[in-house]
C-alpha positions in Angstrom: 0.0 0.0 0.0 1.7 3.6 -1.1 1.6 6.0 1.2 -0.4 9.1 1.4 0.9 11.9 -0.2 2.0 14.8 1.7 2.6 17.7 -0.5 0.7 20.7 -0.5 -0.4 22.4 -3.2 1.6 24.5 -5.4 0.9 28.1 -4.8 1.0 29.1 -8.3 -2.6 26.3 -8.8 -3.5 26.1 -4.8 -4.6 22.5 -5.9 -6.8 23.0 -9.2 -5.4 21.0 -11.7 -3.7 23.1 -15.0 -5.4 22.4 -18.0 -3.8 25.3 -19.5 -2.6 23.7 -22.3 -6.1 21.9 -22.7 -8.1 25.1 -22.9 -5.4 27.2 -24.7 -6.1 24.6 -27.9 -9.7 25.1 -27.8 -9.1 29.1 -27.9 -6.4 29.2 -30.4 -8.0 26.9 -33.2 -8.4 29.0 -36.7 -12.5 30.5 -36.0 -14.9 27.8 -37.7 -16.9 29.1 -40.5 -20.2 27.6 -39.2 -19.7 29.2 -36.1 -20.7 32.9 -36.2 -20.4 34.0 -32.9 -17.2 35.9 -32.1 -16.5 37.0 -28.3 -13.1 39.0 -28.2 -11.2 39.2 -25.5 -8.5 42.3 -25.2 -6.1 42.4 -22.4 -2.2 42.7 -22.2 -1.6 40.3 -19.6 -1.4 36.6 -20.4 -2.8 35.7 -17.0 -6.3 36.8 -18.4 -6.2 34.9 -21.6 -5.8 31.6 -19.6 -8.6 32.9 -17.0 -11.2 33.4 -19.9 -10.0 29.7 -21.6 -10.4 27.9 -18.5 -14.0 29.5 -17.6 -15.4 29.0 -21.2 -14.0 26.0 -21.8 -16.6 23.7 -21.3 -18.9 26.6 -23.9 -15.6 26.2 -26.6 -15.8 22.6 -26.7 -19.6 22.6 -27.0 -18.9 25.3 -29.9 -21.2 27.7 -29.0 -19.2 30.5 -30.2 -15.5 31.2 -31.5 -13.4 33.0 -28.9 -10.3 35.3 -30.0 -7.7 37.4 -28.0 -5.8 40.8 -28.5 -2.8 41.9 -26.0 -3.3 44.9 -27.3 -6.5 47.5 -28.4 -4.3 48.2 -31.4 -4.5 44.2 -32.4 -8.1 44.2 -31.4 -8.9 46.3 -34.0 -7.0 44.7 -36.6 -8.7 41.3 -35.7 -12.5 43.2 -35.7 -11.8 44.7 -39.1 -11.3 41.1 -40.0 -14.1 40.0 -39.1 -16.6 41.9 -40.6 -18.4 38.5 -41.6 -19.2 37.5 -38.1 -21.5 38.4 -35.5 -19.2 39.9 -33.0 -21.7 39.8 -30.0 -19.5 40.7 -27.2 -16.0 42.4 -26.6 -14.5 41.3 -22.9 -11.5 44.6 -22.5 -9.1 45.6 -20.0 -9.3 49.4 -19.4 -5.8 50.1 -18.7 -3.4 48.8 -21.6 -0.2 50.6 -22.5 -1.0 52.7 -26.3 -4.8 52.7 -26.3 -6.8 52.4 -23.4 -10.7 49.7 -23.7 -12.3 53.3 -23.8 -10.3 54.7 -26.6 -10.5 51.4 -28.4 -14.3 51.3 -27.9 -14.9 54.3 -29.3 -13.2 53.4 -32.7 -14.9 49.9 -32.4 -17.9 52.3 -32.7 -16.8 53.8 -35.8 -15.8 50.8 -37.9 -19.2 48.3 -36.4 -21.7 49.7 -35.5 -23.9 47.1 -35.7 -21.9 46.0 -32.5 -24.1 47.2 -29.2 -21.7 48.6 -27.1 -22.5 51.0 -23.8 
């Protein structure tokens, strides 16, 4: 009989398994055509990008939507330009980003969709 283990949990995971890698493939696969729902997430720290994979994980697998990320509001745009053939439904942003902040970006989101509700 092995004996119990008696680590503790990594600080960086306090226990919750990592399926980083898991969720980062289901995020970073090329958007399906059949699938027009586009969420976008912009934020400039990586932290975030495996936060949002990991909570909407179980919604990527299921396919109920595409969803991208931008480290920056400047990529952000360049990705919505892209993807004028989608129903971007919801934009996830950080406020503070070094270049452009989420409000400046917004308001030029604005400008180029504005079929996109934003508030």
């Amino acid at each position: 009989m092995a004996a119990p283990s008696t680590s503790k949990p990594s600080p960086d995971n306090y226990g919750i398994p990592d399926r980083t890698a898991t969720d980062q493939q289901f995020c970073q696969q090329e958007p399906r055509s059949d699938v027009n729902i586009l969420v976008l997430v912009v934020d400039d720290e990586p932290t975030s990008r495996r936060c949002f994979a990991s909570n909407f994980a179980k919604d990527l697998r299921a396919e109920r939507f595409v969803m991208d990320f931008a480290s920056s509001a400047s990529d952000a745009l360049a990705q919505i330009a892209s993807t004028i053939g989608q129903s971007l439904i919801l934009i996830l942003s950080d406020i503070n980003m070094p270049g452009m902040t989420g409000l400046e970006m917004l308001q030029k989101v604005r400008e180029m969709r504005p079929d996109v509700p934003s508030s």
